[in-house]
C-alpha positions as CSV (number, residue, x, y, z in Angstrom):
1,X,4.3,-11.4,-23.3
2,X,2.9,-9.6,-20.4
3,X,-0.6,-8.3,-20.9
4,X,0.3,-5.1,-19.5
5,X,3.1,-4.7,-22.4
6,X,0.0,-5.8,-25.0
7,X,-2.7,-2.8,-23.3
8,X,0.1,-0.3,-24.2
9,X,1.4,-1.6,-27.5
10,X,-2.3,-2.1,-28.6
11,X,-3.2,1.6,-26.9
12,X,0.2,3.2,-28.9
13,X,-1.0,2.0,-32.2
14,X,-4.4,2.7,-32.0
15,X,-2.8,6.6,-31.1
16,X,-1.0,6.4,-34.0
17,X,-3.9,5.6,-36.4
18,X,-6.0,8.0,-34.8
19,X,-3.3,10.9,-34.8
20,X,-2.2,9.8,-38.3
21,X,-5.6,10.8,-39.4
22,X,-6.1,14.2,-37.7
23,X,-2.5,15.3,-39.4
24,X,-4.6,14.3,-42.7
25,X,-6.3,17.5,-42.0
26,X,-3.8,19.9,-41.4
27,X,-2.3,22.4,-44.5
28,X,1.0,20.8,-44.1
29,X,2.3,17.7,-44.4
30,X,3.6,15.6,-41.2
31,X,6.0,12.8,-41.9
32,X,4.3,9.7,-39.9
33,X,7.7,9.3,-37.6
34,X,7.1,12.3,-36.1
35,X,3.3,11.2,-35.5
36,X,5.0,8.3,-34.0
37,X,7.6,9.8,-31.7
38,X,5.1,11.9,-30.3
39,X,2.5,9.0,-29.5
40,X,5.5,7.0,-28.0
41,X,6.5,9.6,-26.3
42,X,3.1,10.5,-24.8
43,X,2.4,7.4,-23.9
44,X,5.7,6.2,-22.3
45,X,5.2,9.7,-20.0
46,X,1.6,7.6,-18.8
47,X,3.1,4.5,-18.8
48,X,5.3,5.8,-16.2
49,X,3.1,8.1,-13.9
50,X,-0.1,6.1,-13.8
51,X,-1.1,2.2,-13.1
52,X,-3.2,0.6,-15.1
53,X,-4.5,-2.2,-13.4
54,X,-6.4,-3.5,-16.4
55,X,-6.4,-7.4,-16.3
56,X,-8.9,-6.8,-13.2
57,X,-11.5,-6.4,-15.8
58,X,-10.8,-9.8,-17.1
59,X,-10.7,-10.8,-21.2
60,X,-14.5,-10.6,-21.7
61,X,-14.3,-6.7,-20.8
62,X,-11.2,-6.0,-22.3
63,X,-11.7,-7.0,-25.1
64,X,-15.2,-5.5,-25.3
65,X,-13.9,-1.9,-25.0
66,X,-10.7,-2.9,-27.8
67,X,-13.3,-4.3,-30.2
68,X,-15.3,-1.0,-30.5
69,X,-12.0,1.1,-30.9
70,X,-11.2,-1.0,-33.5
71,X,-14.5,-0.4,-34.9
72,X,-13.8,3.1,-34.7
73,X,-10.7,2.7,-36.6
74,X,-12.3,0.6,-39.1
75,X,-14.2,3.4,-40.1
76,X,-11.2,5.0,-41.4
77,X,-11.3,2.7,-44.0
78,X,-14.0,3.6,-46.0
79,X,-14.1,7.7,-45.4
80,X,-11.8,10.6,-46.3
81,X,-10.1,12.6,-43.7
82,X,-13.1,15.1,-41.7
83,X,-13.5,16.6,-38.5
84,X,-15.2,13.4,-38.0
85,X,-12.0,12.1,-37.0
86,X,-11.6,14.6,-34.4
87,X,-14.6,12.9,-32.7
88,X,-13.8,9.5,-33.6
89,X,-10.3,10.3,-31.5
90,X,-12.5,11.9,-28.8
91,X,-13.9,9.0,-28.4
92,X,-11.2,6.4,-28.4
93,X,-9.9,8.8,-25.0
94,X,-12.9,8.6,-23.4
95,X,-13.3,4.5,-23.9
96,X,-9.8,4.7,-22.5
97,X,-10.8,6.6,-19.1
98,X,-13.9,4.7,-18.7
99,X,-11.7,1.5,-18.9
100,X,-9.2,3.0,-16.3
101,X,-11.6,4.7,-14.5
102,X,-13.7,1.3,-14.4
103,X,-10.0,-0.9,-13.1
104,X,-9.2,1.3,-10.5
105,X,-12.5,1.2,-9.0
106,X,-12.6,-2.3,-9.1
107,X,-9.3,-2.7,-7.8
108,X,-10.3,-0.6,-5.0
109,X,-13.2,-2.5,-3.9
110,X,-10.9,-5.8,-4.6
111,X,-8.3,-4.3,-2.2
112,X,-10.8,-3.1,0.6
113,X,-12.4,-6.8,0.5
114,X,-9.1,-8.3,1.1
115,X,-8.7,-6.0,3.8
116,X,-11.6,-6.7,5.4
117,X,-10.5,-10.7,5.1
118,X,-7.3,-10.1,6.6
119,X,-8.9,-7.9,9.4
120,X,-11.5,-10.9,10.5
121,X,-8.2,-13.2,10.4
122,X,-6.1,-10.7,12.5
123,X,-9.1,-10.0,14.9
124,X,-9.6,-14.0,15.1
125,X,-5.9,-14.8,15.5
126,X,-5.8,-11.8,18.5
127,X,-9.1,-13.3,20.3
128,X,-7.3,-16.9,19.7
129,X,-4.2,-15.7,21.8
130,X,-6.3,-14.0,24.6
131,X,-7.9,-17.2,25.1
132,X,-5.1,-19.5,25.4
133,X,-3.2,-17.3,27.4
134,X,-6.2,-16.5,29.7
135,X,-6.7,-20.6,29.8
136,X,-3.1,-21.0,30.6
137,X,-3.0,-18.4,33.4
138,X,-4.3,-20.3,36.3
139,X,-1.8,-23.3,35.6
140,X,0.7,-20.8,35.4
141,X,-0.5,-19.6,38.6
142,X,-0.6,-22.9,40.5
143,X,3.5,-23.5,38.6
144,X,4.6,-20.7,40.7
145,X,2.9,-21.4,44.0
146,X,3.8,-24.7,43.9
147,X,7.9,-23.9,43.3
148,X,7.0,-20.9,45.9
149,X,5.3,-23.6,48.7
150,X,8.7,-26.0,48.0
151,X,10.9,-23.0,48.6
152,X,12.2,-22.5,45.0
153,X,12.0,-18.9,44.4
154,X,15.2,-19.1,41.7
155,X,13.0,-21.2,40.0
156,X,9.9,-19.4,40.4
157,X,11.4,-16.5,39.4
158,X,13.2,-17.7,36.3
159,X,9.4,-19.1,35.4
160,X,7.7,-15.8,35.9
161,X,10.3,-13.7,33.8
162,X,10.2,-16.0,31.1
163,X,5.6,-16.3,31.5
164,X,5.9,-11.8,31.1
165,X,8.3,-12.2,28.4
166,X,5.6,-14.0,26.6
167,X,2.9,-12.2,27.7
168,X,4.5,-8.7,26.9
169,X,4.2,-9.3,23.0
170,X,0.2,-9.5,23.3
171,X,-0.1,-6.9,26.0
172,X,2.2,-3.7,23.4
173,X,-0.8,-5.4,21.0
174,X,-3.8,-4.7,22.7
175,X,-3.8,-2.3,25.9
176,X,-6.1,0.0,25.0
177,X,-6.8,-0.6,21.7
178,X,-10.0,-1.4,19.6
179,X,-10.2,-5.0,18.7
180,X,-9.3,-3.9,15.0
181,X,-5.8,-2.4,15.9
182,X,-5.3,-4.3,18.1
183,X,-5.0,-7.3,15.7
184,X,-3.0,-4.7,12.9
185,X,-0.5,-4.5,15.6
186,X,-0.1,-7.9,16.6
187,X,-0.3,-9.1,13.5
188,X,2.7,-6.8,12.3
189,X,4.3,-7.4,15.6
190,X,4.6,-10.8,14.8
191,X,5.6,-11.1,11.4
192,X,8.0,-8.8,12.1
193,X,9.5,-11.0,14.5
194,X,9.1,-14.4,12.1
195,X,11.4,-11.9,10.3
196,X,14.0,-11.6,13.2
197,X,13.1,-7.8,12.7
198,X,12.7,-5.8,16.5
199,X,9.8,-3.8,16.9
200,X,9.2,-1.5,19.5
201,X,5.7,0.3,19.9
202,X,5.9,3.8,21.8
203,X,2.9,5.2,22.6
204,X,1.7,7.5,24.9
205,X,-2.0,6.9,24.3
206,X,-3.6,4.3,22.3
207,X,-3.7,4.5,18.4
208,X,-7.4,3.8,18.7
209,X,-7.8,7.6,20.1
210,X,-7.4,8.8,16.4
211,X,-11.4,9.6,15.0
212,X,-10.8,7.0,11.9
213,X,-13.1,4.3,11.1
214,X,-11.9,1.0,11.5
215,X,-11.7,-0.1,8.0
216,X,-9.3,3.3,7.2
217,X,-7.0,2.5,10.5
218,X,-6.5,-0.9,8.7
219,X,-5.0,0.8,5.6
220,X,-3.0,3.7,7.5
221,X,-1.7,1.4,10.1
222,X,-1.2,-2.0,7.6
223,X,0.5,-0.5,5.2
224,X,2.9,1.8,7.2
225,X,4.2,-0.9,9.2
226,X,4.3,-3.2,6.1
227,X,6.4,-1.3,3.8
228,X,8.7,-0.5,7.3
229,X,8.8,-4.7,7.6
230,X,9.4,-5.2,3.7
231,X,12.1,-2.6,3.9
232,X,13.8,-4.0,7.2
233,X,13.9,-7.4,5.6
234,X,15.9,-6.2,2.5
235,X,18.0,-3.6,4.8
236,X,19.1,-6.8,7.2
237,X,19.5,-9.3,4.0
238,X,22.3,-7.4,2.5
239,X,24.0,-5.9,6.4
240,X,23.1,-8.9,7.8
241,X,22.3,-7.2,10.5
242,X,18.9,-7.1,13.0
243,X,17.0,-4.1,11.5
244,X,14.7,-2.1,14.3
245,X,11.1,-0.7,13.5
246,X,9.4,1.6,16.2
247,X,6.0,3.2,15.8
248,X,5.6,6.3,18.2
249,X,2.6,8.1,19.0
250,X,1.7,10.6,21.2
251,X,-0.7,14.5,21.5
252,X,1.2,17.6,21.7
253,X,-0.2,21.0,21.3
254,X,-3.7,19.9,20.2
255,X,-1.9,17.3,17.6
256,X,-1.8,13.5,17.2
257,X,1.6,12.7,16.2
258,X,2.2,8.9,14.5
259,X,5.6,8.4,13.7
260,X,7.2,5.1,12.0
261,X,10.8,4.9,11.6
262,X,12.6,1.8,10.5
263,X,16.2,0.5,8.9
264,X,16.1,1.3,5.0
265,X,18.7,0.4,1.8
266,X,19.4,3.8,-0.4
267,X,16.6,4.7,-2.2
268,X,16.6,6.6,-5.7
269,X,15.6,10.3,-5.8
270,X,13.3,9.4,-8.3
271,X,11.4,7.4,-6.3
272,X,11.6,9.9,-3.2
273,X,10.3,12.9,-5.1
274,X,7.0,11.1,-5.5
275,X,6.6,8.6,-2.8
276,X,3.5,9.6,-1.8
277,X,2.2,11.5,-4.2
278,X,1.6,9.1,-7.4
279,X,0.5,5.1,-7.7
280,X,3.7,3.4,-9.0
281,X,6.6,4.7,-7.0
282,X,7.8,1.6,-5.0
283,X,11.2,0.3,-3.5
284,X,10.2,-3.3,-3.7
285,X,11.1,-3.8,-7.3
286,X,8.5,-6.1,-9.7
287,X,5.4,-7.5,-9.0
288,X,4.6,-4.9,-6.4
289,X,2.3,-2.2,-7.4
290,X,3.4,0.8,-5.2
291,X,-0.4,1.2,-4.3
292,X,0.7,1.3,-0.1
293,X,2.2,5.1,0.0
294,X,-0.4,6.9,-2.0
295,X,-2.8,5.2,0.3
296,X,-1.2,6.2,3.4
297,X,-0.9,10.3,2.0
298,X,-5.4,9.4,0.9
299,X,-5.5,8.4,4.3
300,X,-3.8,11.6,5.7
301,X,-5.4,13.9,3.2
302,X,-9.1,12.7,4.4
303,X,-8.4,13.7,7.8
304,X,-6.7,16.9,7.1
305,X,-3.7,15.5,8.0
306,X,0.1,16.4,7.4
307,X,3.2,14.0,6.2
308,X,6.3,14.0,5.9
309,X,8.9,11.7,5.8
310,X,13.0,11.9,5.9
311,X,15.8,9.7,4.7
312,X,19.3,10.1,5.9
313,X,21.9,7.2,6.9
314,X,20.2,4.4,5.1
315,X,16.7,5.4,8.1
316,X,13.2,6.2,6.7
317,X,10.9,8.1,9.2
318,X,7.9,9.2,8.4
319,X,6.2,11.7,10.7
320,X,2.4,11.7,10.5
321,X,-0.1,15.1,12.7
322,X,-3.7,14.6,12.7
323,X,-5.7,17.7,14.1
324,X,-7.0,16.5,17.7
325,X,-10.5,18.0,17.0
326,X,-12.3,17.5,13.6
């Protein structure tokens, strides 16, 4: 059994105890399904609005904060329904937030860590392709005057097109950019392409002109492009087709505009109505966390930013405006 299915089994009978107890106190009687339903009910609401990335704490922690609201309950045993219990159930909630409030924090600082990791790799794996094509250049160079001096211009040509074809994916990475885009983008650019998804970047001015710190362009920038990859991979799997991503960005009227638009299957309104508003709403079925769009709406919110985002004919676009002065 999963141990997120154990957290909320243990959590809804724990409720129930608690609950039970209080309806000791009232002048009528309750029947103990109804306690139930209600518990259930409560809970299932939770279970579907809010993560609870719990097993970050690990079994030693977990099991520290379950063994004192067992204690709690064990106190049950051996008194006669009070206001007591009121507390007692007072305090079983506020374990509860301190053990969520304590997972998400450390999920966050997990999360910005791996970030940071896969930053130092894109930033390395963007210096390693400057290098090798800057060590490659003057070979390059000496290939073309050499089929130029033998009078082979077909050839030379042919040569050169194919050298800026390769050269073209680094240069949409990094012209402009700070070293920490610049590796978001060619990182994305190429898995992307590993994919056999296009990509086409569009931008007026570089991304790097937006006032955000590098570690926050990482999150805005990493995961809008990868939820527009995941989402192209799945459109293409069932059209079998070659899905197109393009990122746009550009100033008008005293406004930075980012927009992201990429090939998308149908998506339930359920999921639409709260994209980016709660943890939990993702397309990408189990095992993902939907953590990526309520990071990208953080992101927005911090830099009093606006979003929106528009599905029609199986095509997500999101449109993001950042305020040019701050």
């Amino acid at each position: 059994m999963k141990p997120i299915v154990l957290y909320w089994g243990a959590l809804a009978i724990l409720g129930l105890v608690h609950l039970y107890r209080i309806t000791l106190l009232l002048p009528w009687n309750i029947p103990i399904y109804v306690t139930g339903l209600l518990v259930f009910s409560i809970l299932f609401y939770f279970y579907k609005k809010i993560i609870a990335p719990i097993s970050i704490l690990g079994v030693k922690w977990n099991a520290s904060l379950f063994a004192i609201q067992l204690l709690l309950v064990a106190i049950y045993l051996n008194s006669q329904p009070s206001l007591t219990d009121l507390a007692l159930f007072i305090v079983f909630i506020g374990i509860e937030w301190v053990r969520l409030g304590m997972a998400r924090k450390l999920a966050a600082l997990v999360q910005e860590n791996n970030l940071y990791k896969e930053q130092t790799a894109q930033l390395n794996e963007t210096f390693r392709m400057v290098r090798s094509e800057r060590h490659d250049f003057l070979k390059h160079v000496s290939a073309i005057h050499f089929m130029l001096e033998n009078r082979h211009p077909d050839e030379a040509k042919a040569y050169l097109d194919e050298l800026v074809d390769d050269y073209k994916e680094t240069n949409l990475s990094i012209k402009g950019e700070r070293g920490v885009v610049a590796g978001i983008l060619h990182q994305m650019y190429r898995r992307a392409q590993t994919a056999g998804v296009a990509v086409v970047y569009d931008f007026d001015l570089p991304i790097s002109t937006l006032p955000f710190p590098d570690p926050e362009m990482v999150k805005l920038l990493g995961n809008l492009l990868s939820n527009s990859i995941d989402a192209s991979e799945s459109w293409q799997k069932k059209h079998k087709g070659s899905a197109l991503i393009t990122l746009q960005f550009y100033k008008r009227s005293g406004l930075y505009v980012l927009i992201c638009q990429n090939n998308s299957l149908p998506i339930p309104t359920s999921i639409l109505d709260g994209l980016f508003q709660t943890y939990g709403k993702t397309t990408k079925g189990e095992g993902h966390e939907g953590l990526g769009t309520k990071i990208i709406q953080e992101a927005v919110d911090k830099h009093h930013g606006f979003l929106d985002f528009v599905y029609k004919n199986e095509e997500f676009t999101v449109k993001i405006k950042f305020p040019a002065i701050q």
